[in-house]
Structures are given as structure tokens and as C-alpha cells.
matplotlib code that plots the C-alpha trace (Angstrom):
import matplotlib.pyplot as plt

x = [-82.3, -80.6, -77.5, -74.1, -71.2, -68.7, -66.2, -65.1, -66.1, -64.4, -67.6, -70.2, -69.9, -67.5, -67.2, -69.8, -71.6, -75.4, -77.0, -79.8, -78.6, -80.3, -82.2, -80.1, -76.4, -76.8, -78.1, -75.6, -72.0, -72.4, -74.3, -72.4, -69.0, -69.6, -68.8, -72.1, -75.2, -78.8, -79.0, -80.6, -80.9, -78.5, -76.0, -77.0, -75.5, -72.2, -72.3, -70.9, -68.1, -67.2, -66.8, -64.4, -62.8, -62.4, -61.5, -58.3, -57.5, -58.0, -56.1, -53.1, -53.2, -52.9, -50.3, -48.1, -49.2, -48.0, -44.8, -44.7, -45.8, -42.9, -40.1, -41.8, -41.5, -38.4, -38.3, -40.0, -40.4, -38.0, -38.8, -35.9, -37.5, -37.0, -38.6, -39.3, -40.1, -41.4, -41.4, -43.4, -42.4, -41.9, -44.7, -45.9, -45.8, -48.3, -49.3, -47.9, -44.4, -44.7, -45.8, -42.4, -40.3, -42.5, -41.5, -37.6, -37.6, -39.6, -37.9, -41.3, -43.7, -46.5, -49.7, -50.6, -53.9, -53.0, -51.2, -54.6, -53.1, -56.0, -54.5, -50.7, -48.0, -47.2, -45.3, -41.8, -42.6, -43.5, -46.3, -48.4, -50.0, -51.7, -51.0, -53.6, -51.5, -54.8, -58.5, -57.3, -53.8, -53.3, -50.2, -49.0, -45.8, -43.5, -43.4, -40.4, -40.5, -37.6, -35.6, -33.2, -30.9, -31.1, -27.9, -26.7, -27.2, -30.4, -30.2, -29.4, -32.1, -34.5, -32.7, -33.8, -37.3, -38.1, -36.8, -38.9, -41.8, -40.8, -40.9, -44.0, -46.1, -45.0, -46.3, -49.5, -50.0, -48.6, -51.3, -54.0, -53.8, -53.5, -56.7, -58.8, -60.9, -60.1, -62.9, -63.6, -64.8, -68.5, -69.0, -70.9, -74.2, -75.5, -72.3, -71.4, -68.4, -65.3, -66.1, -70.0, -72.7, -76.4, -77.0, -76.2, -75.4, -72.3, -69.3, -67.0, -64.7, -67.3, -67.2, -70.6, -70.4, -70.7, -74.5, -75.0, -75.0, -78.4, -79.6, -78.4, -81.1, -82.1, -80.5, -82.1, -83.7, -81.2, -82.8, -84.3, -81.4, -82.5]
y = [72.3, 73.4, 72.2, 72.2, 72.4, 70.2, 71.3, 74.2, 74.2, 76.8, 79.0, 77.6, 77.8, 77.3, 75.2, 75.3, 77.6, 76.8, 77.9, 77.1, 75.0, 73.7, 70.3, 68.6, 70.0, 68.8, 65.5, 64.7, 66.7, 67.9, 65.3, 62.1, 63.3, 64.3, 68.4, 69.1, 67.5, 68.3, 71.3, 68.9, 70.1, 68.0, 69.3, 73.1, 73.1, 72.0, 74.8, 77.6, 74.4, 73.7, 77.7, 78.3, 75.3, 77.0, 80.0, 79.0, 76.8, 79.6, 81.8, 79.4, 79.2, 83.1, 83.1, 80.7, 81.9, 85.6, 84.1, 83.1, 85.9, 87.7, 85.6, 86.5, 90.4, 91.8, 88.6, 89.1, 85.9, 85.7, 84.1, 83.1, 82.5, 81.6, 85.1, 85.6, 89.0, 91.4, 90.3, 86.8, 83.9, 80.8, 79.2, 80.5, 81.3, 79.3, 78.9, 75.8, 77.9, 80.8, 78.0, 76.1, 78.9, 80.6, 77.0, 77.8, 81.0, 79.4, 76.1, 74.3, 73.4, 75.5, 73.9, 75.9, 76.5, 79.3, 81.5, 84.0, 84.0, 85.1, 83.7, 82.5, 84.8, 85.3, 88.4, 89.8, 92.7, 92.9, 91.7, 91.3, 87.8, 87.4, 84.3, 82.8, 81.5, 81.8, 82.3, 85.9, 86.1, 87.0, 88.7, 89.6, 88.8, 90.7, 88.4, 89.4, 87.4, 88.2, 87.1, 84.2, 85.4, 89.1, 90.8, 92.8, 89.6, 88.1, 89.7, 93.2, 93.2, 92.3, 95.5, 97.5, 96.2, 96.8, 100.1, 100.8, 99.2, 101.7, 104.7, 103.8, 102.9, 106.2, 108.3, 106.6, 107.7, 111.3, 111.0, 109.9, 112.6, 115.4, 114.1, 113.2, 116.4, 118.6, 118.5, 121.7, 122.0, 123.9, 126.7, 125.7, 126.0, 129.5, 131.1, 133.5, 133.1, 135.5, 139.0, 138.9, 138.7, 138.8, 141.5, 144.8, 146.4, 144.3, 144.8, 142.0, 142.0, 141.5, 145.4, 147.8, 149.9, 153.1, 155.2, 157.5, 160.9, 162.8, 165.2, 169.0, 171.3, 173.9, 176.8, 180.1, 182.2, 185.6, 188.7, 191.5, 194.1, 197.7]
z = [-29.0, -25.9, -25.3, -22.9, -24.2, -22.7, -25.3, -27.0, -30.8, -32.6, -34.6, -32.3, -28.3, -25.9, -23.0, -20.1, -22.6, -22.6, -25.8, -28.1, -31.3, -34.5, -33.8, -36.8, -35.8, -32.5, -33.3, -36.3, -34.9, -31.2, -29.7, -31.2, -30.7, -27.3, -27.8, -26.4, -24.4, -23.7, -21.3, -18.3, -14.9, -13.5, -16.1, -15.9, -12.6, -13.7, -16.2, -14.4, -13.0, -16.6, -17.8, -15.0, -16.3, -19.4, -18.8, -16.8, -19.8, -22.3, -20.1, -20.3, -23.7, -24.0, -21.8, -24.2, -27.5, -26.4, -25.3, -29.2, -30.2, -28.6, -30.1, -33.4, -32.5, -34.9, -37.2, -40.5, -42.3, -45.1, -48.1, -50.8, -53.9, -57.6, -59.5, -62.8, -65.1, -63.0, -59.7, -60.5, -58.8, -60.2, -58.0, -55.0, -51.1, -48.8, -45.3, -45.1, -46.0, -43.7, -41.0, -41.3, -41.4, -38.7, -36.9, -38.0, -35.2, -32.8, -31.9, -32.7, -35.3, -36.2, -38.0, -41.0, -40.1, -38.0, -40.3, -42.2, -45.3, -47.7, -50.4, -51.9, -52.5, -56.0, -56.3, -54.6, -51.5, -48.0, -46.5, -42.9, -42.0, -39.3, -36.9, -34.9, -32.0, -29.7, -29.7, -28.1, -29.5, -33.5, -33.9, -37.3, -39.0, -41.5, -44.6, -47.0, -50.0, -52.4, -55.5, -54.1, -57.1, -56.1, -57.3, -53.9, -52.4, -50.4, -46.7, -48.6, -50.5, -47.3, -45.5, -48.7, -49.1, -45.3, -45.3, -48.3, -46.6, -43.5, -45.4, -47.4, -43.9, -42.3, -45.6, -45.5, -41.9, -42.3, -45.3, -43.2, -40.0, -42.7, -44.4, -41.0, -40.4, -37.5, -34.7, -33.7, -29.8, -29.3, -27.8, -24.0, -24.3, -23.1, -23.1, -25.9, -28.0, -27.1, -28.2, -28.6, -26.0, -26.2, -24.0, -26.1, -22.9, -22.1, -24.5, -26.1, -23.4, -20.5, -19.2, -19.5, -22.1, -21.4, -21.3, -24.2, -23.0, -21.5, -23.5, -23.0, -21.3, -23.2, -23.3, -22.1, -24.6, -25.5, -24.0, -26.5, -26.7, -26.3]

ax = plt.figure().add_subplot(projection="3d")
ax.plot(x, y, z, "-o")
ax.set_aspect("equal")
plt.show()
């Protein structure tokens, strides 16, 4: 079915977008709830109305989620936490805990969903997450969780860890450029590398070489002697 939508829906289309759609998710989700209708003429013409609506609404969300992002910039979330043997933690770090203490630095709450954490935290170390503040705006975060009990105290132990975590990211990419292969540049088509040419009468350096010597005459015959 071809639809409108007259809302955004996150996966599927956004708003003022006209797009084909299965016949049953229409009917049963976009149709009933009022994200969507049937692309009439009537409402074709208000497409182009309802995507510059859109896009001035997207833009403003952009705008604040990269304001959020930079209160975020040079604050790694820090995560005191019980730890057993060897760097296990006596439960585990969620979204739902790197979302609140997100929410700690920037004055607000943050829902949950929007920190990617692939799965909990069950080990001591640094880690990135990314934050989906916007459909255009996924900054990632510095996630420090460490041993609440840690024995130089807690904010040394973050200094140490991050330095660590430094020193480790800059290896990896000194690593990296020495492995990446060096791209060497062509020679131009139809011109002949430095010191060689095709034409055996030029030498390497561009000059004529010089024309073997002609032949000597031959010499006169030696007279008889009396």
C-alpha cells in the first residue's frame, strides 16, 4: 500500500515521506494510530508541506542533542562498583545506569533507550557507548567502571585506568598506519620512468646520445719499394 506519513516512525519512514508499505503493517500499526495514511491526491500535495515540516523539526533536535553532546565532551562516566576476583563485579552495569549518571552531568534525565550498550558491563576497564541523543547525533561516551574499594582510592584509580586506556588507543593506531600498505603513485601513462626511455636514441637523462663513429676510409695501399 502507498502511504503518507504524517509521522516519523523510527525503522520505517519519516514524515511527509511517501513510500510503498506492506498491506498488513499499514492496516494493523500505521493506519490506526494515525502515523501514516493512504497516499491520496489531495494528501500528496501536502507531502512536500509536511517534509519541510520535518526537517526544521529534525534540525532542532540536532541542534539540542549536540549541545548535549558537548557537555558530555571530557566527562567519562564513572562507575563505582562492588568487584570481585579478578575484575568481576558483583552484578552488573546497564543502560539504565550509564543513562542516570549520563543525567548526573547534564542537569536532566536521559531515557535509557538511547545509550547502545550491546550488552551489561560485567568486568572493571574503560569502555565507549554510544548515545543516541538524535536521529543524526550519536556521540560516544568514556565509561570507567572501577573497584569502589580500589586501594589508591576511586578518582586515582580512574586517572590510572584512562591513561592506560590512552596509551593503549595510541599503540593501536601507531600499529595500524605501520601495517596499512604504502600506495605507490603510477608512472603517467606514456611517459617513461626516470632514467629509461623507449627511444634507444635518447639517454636516461633526456639528452641524445651520441652517433657511433663513421667508419675510417681505407687507407692507401703502400707503394712497392725499389
Amino acid at each position: 500500500m502507498k502511504v503518507v506519513f504524517l509521522e516519523t516512525v523510527e525503522g520505517s519512514g519519516t514524515m511527509g515521506e511517501v513510500k510503498t508499505v506492506a498491506n498488513g503493517y499499514a492496516r494493523n500499526y500505521l493506519l490506526p494510530r494515525g502515523l501514516a495514511a493512504p497516499a491520496t491526491a489531495s494528501l500528496l500535495d501536502r507531502a512536500e508541506e509536511l517534509a519541510q515540516v520535518e526537517e526544521e523539526r529534525q534540525q532542532a533536535q540536532d541542534e539540542s542533542a549536540q549541545g548535549l553532546a558537548r557537555q558530555l565532551e571530557g566527562h567519562p562516566l564513572v562507575m563505582a562498583v562492588r568487584v570481585g576476583e579478578q575484575g568481576r563485579l558483583y552484578g552488573s552495569v546497564t543502560s539504565a545506569d550509564l543513562a542516570e549518571k549520563a543525567g548526573e552531568i547534564l542537569g536532566r534525565e536521559l531515557d535509557r533507550r538511547l545509550v547502545l550498550l550491546p550488552e551489561v558491563i560485567r568486568q572493571v576497564g574503560v569502555f565507549s557507548v554510544p548515545l543516541r541523543l538524535s536521529r543524526n547525533v550519536t556521540p560516544e561516551v568514556q565509561v570507567v567502571v572501577v573497584d569502589a574499594e580500589a586501594p589508591e582510592g576511586v578518582e586515582a584509580a580512574v586517572e590510572a585506568m584512562l591513561r592506560i586506556a590512552s596509551v593503549e588507543a595510541d599503540s593501536a593506531e601507531t600499529a595500524f598506519a605501520e601495517e596499512s600498505p604504502s600506495v605507490e603513485t603510477p608512472a603517467a601513462e606514456g611517459v617513461p620512468e626516470s632514467g629509461t626511455s623507449d627511444d634507444p636514441a635518447v639517454d636516461g637523462a633526456g639528452s641524445e646520445a651520441p652517433e657511433p663513429a663513421a667508419p675510417a676510409a681505407d687507407a692507401p695501399e703502400p707503394e712497392p719499394s725499389s
